[in-house]
Structure formats: structure tokens, C-alpha cells
C-alpha positions in Angstrom: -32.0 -36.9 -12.0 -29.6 -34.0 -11.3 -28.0 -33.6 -8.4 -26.2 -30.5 -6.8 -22.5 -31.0 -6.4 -21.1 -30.5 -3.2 -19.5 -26.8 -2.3 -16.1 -27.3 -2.4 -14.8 -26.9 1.5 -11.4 -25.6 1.9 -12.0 -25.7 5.5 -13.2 -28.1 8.3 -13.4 -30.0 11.2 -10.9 -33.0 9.2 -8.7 -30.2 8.0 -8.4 -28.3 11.0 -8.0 -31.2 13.6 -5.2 -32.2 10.4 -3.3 -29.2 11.6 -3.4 -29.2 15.2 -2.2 -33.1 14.7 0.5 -32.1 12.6 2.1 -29.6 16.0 0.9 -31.9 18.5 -1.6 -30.6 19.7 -5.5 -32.4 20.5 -8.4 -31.8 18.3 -11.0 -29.7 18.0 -13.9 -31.2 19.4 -17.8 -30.4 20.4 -17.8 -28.1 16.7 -21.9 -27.4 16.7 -24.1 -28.9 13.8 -23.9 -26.4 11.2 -20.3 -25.0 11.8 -17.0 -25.7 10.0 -13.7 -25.2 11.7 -10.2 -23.5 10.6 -6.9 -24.0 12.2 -4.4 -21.5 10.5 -1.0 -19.9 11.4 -1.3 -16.4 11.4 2.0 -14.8 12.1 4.1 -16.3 8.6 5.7 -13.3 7.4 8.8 -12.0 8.8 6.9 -8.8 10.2 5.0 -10.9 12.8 5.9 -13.7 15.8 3.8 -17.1 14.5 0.6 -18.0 16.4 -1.8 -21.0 15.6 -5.3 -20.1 15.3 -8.2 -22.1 15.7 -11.9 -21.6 16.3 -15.3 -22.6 14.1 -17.8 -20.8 12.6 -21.1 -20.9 10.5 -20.9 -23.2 6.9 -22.2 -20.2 5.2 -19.4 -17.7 6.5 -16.8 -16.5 4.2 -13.1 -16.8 5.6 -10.2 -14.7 4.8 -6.6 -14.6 5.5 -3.7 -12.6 5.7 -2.0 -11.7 2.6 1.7 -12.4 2.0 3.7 -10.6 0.0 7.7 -9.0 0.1 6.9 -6.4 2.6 5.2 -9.5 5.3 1.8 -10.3 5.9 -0.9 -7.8 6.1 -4.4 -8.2 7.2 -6.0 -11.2 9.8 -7.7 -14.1 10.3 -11.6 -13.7 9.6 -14.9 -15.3 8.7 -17.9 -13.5 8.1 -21.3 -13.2 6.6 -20.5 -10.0 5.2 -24.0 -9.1 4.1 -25.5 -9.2 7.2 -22.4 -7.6 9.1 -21.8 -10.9 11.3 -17.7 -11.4 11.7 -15.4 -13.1 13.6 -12.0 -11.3 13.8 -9.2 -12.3 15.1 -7.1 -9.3 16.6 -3.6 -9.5 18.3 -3.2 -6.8 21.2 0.4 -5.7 20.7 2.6 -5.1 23.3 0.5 -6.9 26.1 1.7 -9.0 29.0 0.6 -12.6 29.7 -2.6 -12.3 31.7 -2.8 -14.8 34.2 -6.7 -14.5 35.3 -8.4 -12.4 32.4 -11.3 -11.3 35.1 -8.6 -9.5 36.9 -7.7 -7.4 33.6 -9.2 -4.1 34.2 -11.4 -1.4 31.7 -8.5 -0.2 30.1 -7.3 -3.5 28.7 -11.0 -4.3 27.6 -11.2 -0.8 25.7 -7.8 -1.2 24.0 -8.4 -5.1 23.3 -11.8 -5.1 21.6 -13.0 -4.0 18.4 -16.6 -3.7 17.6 
């Protein structure tokens, strides 16, 4: 009998609650059947101010980071199923002030924040 190997995972809910261990922080938890998770520093170049990252997505979704290279880091944190046009993105709104209640925020922060 052959069996299918298992698809390698560099991601999930072990890794990720790993890395939020490692800082201190509580894990992930309540990551819906069929999802993975990802904790990841985005921020590790010299051009950017370090944030940790950390949110779950579908098995089947394709994740990609920021590159590194002697200039910084360029790009983001994503997963996606790319053929279907589904992503997850995250996006750092530069130059923004601490928002205390987000539902106070007016239209103009929502139009400069989101991407679509």
C-alpha cells in the first residue's frame, strides 16, 4: 500500500504559538479546523521599526514574506490562494497616530488604510 506523504508545513499553530512563547507573549488560540497559523517579525531590515505579526489562514494558502537584502526589506507579510484572487495582506499605515477607539477613526483614515 502507498501512502501520500505529508506536505511539508513550514507554518502552524506549534510554530507560531513557538514564537509568541519565545517574546512572551500567550498563544494563539481558537485557530478554525482547516487553518494554519504564522507568527513572523516583519520589520527586520534596518529600513523598518520591528513588529510581530500574527494571524491564521486557510491550509491551502500560499504565504510569502518580505525579502531581505543590502538595501532592507521589501515587500510584506501575505497568504493567499492566488488563483482564485483570495489574500490576506498585511499593510502598515505610515505615519499614523495610536488610535485609541478605531470606531471613532473617521472616512479618511479608512480610505488611506485599506487596500482592496
Amino acid at each position: 500500500i502507498l501512502l501520500s506523504p505529508a506536505p511539508a508545513m513550514a507554518y502552524g499553530l506549534g510554530k507560531a504559538n513557538d514564537r509568541l512563547a519565545s517574546y512572551g507573549l500567550p498563544p494563539l488560540a481558537n485557530v478554525a479546523n482547516g487553518y494554519s497559523a504564522l507568527a513572523e517579525i516583519y520589520g527586520k531590515g534596518a529600513n523598518r521599526s520591528p513588529l510581530l505579526v500574527a494571524f491564521s489562514f486557510p491550509l491551502d494558502w500560499v504565504v510569502t514574506l518580505p525579502s531581505q537584502d543590502v538595501n532592507g526589506e521589501d515587500g510584506t507579510i501575505q497568504a493567499g490562494e492566488y488563483a482564485k484572487g483570495d489574500t490576506a495582506t498585511f499593510f502598515v499605515v505610515p505615519d499614523e497616530k495610536k488610535a485609541e477607539n478605531i470606531q471613532e477613526k473617521g472616512k479618511e483614515f479608512y480610505k488611506n488604510s485599506l487596500i482592496s
